[in-house]
C-alpha positions, -999 to +999 in steps of 0.1 A: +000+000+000+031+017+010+045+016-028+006+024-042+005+061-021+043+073-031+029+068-068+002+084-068+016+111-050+041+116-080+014+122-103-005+141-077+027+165-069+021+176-107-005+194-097+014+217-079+027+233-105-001+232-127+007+205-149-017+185-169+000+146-165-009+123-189-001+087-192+009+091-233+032+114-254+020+143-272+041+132-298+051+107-328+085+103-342+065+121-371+062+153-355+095+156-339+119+184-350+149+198-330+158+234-327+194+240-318+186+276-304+166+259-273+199+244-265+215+262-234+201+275-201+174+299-195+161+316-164+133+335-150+138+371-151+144+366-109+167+333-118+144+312-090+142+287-119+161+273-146+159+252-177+190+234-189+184+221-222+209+197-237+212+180-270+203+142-262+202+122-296+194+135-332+152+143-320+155+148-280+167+171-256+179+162-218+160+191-197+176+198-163+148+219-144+161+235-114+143+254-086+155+263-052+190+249-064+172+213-062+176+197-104+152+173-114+161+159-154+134+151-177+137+140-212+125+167-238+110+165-270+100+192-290+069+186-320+055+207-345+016+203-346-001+225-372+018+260-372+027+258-334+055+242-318+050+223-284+075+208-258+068+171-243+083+165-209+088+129-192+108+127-159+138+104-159+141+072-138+145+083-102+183+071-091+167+067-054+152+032-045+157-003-059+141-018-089+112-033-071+105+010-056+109+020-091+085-007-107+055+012-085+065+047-098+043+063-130+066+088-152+036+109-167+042+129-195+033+168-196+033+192-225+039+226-231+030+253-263+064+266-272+072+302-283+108+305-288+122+341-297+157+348-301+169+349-266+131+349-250+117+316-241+079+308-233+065+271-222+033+280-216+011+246-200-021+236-207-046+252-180-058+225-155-086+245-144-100+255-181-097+221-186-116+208-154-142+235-164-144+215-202-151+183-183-178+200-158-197+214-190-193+183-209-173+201-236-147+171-241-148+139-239-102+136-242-102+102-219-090+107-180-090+086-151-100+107-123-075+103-093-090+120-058-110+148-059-113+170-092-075+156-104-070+135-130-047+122-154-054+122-190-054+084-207-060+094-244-040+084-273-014+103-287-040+108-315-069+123-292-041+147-277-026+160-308-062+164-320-078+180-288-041+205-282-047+216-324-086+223-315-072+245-287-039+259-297-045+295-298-065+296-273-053+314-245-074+301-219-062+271-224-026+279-227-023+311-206+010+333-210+027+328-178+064+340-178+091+342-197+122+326-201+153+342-206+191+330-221+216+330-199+236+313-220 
């Protein structure tokens, strides 16, 4: 039961930072391009956080996401859906715990509307509340499996998800401008 709670806490912790998990990748090998300019490290205009993004392969990125001088690494990948580029992230495999601790863990994927501008960054997230106020007013059906309370983790296909984040692309309820990255180097 132990090993049942520390998972779904990972996918719970999300949450906290707004985060819509889901359980597949936004992306195909299809979609996948790679933009050498999102290489290097950008910042929040305060520094608080960070964003290392390294080269990883010829179609994926190694992200380093820092906060509170705590890093966490994800794998990146970035996609081209229609006229907008997005940014898929997956966390890595923990290094704490054994493989039996690690078998219990969930990496959920996350995904992010990309604006990339010379030395100007912006991941803006899809909106977990918009989106909990789509399933309230029975304005989409995208598969989820509810967790506790109004969170949720989203169970469609790739397909649905490409499908549902095209339908809702420019829309910026859905993806709100929230900050700003900026080079550092």
């Amino acid at each position: 039961m132990k090993m049942k709670s520390l998972a779904i806490f990972a996918i719970v912790s999300l949450f906290l930072v707004g985060c819509v998990p889901s359980l597949h990748p936004l992306y195909t090998e299809n979609e996948l391009v790679f933009e050498p300019s999102l290489l290097g490290i950008w910042a929040e205009e305060d520094g608080g956080i960070s964003y290392e993004f390294i080269k990883n392969g010829s179609s994926s990125y190694t992200m380093i996401y820092t906060e509170d001088s705590i890093p966490s690494d994800f794998t990146a990948h970035l996609l081209k859906l229609g006229d907008n580029l997005f940014l898929n992230l997956q966390p890595d495999e923990p290094e704490c715990g054994n493989e039996f601790h690690k078998g219990h863990l969930i990496s959920a994927h996350s995904f992010y509307k990309v604006s990339l501008k010379k030395d100007v960054l912006r991941l803006d997230g899809l909106d977990i509340d918009w989106l909990r106020g789509l399933y309230r007013d029975g304005k989409t059906e995208l598969s989820r499996e509810i967790l506790q309370g109004d969170d949720f983790v989203l169970t469609a296909s790739t397909k649905e998800l490409q499908e549902f984040v095209l339908k809702y692309a420019e829309n910026e309820s859905a993806f709100p401008k929230e900050g700003q990255l900026f080079r550092q180097e």
